[in-house]
PQR file with spaces between the fields and no chain letter, atoms N, CA, C, O and H, PARSE charges and radii, in Angstrom:
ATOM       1  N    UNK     1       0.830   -1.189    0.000 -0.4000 1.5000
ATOM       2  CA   UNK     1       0.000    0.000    0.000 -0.0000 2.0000
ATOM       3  C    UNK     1       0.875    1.253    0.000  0.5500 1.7000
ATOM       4  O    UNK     1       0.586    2.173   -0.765 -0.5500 1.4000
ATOM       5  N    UNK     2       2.017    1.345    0.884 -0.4000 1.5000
ATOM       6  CA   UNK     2       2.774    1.974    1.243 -0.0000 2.0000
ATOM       7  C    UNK     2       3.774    2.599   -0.712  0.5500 1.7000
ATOM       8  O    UNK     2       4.265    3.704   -0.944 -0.5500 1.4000
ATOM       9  H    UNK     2       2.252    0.598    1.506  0.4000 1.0000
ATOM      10  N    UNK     3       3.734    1.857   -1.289 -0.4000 1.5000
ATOM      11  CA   UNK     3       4.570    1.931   -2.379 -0.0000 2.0000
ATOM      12  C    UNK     3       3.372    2.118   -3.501  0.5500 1.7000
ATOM      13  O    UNK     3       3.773    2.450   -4.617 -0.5500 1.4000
ATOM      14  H    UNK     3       3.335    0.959   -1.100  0.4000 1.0000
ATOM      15  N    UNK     4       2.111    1.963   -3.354 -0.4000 1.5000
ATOM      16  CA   UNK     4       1.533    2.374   -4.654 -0.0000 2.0000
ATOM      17  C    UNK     4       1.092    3.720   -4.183  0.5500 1.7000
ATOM      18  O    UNK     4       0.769    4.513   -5.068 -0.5500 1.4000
ATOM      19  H    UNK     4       1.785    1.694   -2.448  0.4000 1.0000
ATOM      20  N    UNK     5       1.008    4.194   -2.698 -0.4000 1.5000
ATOM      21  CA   UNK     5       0.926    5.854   -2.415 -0.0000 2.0000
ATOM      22  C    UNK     5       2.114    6.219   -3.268  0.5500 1.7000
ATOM      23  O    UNK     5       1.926    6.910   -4.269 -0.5500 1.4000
ATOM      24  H    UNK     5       1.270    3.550   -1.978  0.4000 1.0000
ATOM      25  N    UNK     6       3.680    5.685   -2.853 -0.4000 1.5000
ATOM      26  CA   UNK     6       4.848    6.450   -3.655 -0.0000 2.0000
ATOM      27  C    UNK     6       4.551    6.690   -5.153  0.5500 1.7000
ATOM      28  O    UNK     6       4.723    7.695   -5.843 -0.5500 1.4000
ATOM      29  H    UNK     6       3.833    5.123   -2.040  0.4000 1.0000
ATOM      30  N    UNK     7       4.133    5.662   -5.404 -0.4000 1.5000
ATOM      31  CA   UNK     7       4.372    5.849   -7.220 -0.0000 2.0000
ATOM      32  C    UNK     7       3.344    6.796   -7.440  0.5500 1.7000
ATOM      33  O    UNK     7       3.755    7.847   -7.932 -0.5500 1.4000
ATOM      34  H    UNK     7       3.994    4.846   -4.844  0.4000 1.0000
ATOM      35  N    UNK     8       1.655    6.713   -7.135 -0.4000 1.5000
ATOM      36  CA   UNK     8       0.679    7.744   -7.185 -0.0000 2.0000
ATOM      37  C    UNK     8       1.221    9.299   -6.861  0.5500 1.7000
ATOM      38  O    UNK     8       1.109   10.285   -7.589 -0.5500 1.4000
ATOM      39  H    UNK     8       1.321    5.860   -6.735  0.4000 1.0000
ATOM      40  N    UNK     9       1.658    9.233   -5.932 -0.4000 1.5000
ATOM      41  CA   UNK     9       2.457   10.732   -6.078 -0.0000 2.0000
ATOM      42  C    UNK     9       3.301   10.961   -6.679  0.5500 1.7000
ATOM      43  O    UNK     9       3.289   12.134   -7.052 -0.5500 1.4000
ATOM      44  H    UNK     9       1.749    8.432   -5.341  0.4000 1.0000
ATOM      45  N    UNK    10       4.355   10.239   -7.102 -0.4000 1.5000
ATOM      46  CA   UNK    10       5.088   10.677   -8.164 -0.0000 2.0000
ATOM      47  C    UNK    10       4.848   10.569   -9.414  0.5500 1.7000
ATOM      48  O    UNK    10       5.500   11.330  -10.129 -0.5500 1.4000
ATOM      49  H    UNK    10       4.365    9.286   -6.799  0.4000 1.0000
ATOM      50  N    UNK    11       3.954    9.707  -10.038 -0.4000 1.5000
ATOM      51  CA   UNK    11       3.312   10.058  -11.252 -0.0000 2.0000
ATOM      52  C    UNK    11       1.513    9.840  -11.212  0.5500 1.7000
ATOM      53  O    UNK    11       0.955    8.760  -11.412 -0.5500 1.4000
ATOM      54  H    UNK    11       3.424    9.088   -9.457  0.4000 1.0000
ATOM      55  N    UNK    12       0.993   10.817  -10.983 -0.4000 1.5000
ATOM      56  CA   UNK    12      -0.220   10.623  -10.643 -0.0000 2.0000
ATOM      57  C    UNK    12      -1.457   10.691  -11.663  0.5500 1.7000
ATOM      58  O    UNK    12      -2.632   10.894  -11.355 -0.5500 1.4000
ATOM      59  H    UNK    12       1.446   11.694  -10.821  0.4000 1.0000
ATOM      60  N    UNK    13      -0.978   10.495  -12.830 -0.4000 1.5000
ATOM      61  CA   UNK    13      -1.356   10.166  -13.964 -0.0000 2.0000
ATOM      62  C    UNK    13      -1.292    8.522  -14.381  0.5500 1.7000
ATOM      63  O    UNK    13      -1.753    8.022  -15.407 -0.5500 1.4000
ATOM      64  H    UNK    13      -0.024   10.330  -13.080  0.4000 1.0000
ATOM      65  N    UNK    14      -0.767    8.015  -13.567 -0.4000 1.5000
ATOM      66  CA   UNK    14      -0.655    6.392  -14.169 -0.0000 2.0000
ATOM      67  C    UNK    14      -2.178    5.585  -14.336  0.5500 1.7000
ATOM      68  O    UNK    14      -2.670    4.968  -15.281 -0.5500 1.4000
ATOM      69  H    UNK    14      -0.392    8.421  -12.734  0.4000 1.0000
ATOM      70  N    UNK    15      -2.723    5.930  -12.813 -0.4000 1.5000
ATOM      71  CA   UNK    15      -3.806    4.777  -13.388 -0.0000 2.0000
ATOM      72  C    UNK    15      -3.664    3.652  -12.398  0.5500 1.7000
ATOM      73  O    UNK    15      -3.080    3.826  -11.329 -0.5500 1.4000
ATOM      74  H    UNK    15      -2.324    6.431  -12.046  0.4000 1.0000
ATOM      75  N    UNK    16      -4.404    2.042  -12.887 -0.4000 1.5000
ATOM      76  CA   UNK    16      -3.746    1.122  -12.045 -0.0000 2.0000
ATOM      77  C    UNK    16      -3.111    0.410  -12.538  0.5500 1.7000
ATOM      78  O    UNK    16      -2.657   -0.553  -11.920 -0.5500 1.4000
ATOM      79  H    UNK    16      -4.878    1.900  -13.756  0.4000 1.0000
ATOM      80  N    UNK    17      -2.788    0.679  -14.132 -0.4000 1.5000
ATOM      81  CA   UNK    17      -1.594   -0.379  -15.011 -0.0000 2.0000
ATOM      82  C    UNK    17      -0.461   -0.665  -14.740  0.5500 1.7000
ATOM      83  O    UNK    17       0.148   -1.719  -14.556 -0.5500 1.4000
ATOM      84  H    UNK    17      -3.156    1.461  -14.634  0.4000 1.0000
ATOM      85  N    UNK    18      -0.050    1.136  -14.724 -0.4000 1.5000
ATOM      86  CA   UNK    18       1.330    1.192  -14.813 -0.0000 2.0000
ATOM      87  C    UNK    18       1.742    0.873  -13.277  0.5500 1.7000
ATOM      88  O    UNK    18       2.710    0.116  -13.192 -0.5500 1.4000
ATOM      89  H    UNK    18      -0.544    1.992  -14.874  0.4000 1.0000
ATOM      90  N    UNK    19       1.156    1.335  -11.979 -0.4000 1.5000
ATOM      91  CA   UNK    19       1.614    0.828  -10.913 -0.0000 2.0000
ATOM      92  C    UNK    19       1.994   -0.834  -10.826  0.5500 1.7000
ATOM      93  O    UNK    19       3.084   -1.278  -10.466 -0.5500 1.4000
ATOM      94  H    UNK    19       0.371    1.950  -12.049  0.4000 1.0000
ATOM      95  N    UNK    20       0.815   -1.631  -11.249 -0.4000 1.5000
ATOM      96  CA   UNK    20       0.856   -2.800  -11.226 -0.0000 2.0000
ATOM      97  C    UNK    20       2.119   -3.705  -12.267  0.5500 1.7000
ATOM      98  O    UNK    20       2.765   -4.727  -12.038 -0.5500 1.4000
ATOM      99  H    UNK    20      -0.070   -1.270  -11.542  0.4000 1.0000
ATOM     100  N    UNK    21       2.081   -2.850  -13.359 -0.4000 1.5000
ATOM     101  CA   UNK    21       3.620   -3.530  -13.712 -0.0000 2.0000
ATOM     102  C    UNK    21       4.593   -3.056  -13.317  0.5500 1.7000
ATOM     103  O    UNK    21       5.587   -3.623  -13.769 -0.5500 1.4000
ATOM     104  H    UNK    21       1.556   -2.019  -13.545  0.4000 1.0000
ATOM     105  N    UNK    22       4.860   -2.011  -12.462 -0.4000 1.5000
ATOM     106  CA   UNK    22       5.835   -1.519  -11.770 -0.0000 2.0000
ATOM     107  C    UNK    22       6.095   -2.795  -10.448  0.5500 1.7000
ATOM     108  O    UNK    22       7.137   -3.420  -10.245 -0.5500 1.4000
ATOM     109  H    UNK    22       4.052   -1.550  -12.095  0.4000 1.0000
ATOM     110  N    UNK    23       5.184   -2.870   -9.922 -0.4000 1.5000
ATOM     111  CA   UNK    23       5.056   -3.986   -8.868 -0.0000 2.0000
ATOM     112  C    UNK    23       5.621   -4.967   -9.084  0.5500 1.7000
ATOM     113  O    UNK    23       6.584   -5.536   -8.569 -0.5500 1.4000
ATOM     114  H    UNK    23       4.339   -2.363  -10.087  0.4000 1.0000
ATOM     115  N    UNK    24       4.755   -5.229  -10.170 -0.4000 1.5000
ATOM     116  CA   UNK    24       5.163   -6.869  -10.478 -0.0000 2.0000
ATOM     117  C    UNK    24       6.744   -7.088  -10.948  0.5500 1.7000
ATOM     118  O    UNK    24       7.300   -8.179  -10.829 -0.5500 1.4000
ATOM     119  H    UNK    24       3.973   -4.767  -10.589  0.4000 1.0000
ATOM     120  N    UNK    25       7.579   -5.577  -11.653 -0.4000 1.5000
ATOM     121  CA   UNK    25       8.807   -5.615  -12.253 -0.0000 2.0000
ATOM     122  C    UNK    25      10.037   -5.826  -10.343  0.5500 1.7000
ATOM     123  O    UNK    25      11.013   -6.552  -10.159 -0.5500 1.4000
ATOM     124  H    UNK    25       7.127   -4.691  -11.751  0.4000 1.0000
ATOM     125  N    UNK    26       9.465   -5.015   -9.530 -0.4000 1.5000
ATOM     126  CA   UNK    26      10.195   -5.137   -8.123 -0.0000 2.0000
ATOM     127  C    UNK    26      10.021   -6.486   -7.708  0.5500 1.7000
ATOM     128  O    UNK    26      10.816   -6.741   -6.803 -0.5500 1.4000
ATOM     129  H    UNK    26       8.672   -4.425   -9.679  0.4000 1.0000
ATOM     130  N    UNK    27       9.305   -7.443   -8.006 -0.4000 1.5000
ATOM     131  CA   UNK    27       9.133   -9.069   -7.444 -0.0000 2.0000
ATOM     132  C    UNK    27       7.880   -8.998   -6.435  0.5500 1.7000
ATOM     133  O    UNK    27       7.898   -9.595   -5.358 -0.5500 1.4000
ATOM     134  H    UNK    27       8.660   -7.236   -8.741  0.4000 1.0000
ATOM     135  N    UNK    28       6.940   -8.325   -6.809 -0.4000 1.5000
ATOM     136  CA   UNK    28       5.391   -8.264   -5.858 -0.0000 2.0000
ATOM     137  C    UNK    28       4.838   -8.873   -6.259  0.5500 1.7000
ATOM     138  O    UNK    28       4.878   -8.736   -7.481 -0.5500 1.4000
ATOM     139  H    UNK    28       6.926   -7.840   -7.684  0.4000 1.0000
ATOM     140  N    UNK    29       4.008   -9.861   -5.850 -0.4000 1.5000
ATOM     141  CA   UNK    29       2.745  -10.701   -6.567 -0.0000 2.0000
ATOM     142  C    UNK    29       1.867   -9.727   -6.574  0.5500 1.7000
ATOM     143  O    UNK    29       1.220   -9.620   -5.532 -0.5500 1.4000
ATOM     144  H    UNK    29       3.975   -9.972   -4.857  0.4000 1.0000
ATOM     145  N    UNK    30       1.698   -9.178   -7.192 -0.4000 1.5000
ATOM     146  CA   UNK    30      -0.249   -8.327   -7.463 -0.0000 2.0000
ATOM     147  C    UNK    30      -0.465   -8.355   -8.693  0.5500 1.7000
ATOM     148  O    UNK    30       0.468   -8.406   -9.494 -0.5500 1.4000
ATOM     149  H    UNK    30       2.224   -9.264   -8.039  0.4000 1.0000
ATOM     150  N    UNK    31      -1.830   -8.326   -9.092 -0.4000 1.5000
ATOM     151  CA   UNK    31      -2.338   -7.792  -10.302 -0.0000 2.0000
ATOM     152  C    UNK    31      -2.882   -6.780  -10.200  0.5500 1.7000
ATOM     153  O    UNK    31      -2.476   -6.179   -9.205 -0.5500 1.4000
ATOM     154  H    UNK    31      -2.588   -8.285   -8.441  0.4000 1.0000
ATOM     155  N    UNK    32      -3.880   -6.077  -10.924 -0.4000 1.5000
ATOM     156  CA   UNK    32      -4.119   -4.751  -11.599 -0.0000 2.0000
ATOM     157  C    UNK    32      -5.679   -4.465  -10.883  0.5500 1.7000
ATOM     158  O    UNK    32      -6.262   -3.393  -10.720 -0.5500 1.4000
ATOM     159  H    UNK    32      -4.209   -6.565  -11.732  0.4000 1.0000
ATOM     160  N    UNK    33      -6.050   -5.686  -10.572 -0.4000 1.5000
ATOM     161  CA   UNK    33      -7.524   -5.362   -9.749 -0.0000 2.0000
ATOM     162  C    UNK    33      -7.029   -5.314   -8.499  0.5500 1.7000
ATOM     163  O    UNK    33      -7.793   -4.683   -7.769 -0.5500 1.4000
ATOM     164  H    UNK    33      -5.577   -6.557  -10.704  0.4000 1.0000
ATOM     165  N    UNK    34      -5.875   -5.797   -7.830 -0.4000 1.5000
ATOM     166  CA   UNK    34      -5.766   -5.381   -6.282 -0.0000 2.0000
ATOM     167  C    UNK    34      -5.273   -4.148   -5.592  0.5500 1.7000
ATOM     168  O    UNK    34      -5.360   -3.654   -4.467 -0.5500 1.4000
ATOM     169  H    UNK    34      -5.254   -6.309   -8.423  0.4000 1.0000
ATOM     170  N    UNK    35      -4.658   -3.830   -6.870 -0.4000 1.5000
ATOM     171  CA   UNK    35      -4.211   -1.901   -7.181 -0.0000 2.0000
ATOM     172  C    UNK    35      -5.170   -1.286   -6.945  0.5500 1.7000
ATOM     173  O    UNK    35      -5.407   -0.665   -5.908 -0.5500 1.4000
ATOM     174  H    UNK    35      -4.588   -4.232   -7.783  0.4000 1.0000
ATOM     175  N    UNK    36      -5.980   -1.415   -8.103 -0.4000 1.5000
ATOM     176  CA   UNK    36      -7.563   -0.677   -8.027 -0.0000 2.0000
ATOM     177  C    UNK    36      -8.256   -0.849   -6.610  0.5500 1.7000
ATOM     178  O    UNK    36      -9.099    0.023   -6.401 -0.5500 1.4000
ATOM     179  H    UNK    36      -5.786   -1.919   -8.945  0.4000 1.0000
ATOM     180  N    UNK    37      -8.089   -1.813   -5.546 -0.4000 1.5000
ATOM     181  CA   UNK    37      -8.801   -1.812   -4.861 -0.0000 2.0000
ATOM     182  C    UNK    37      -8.270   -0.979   -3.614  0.5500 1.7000
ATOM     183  O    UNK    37      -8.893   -0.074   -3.059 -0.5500 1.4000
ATOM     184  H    UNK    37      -7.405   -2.522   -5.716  0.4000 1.0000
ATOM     185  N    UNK    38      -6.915   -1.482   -3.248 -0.4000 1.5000
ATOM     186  CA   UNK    38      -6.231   -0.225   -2.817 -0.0000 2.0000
ATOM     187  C    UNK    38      -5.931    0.764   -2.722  0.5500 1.7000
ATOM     188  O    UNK    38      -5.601    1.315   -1.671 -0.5500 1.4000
ATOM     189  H    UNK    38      -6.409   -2.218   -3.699  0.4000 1.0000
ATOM     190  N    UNK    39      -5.990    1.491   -4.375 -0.4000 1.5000
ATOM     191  CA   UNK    39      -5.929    3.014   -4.651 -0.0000 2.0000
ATOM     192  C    UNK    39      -6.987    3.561   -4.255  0.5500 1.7000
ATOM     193  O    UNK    39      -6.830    4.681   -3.770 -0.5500 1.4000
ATOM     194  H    UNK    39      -6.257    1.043   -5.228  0.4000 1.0000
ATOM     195  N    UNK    40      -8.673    2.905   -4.314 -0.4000 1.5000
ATOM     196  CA   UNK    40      -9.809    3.187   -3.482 -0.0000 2.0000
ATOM     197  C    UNK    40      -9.370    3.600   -2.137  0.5500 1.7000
ATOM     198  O    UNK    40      -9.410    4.802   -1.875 -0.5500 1.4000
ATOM     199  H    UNK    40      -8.800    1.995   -4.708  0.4000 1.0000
ATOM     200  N    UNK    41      -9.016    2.882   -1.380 -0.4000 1.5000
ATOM     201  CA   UNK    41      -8.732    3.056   -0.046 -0.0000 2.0000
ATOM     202  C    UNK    41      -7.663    4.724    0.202  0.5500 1.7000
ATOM     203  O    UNK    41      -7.302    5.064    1.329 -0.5500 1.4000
ATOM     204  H    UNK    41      -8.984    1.906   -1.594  0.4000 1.0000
């Protein structure tokens, strides 16, 4: 949660794509709907 706040503020134009392949490129298991559900929060 802590790291898709970082990326949302630093590019806060992404969306939940680009976070989620950002994730997944650091070795995170997530996909693109658990982003979305988090970025809700």
């Amino acid at each position: 949660m802590r790291r898709i706040d970082e990326l949302h503020l630093k590019h806060p134009f992404y969306g939940s794509r680009l976070p989620s392949v950002t994730l997944r490129n650091e070795g995170r298991d997530v996909n693109r709907k658990r982003v979305q559900r988090l970025m809700r929060l």
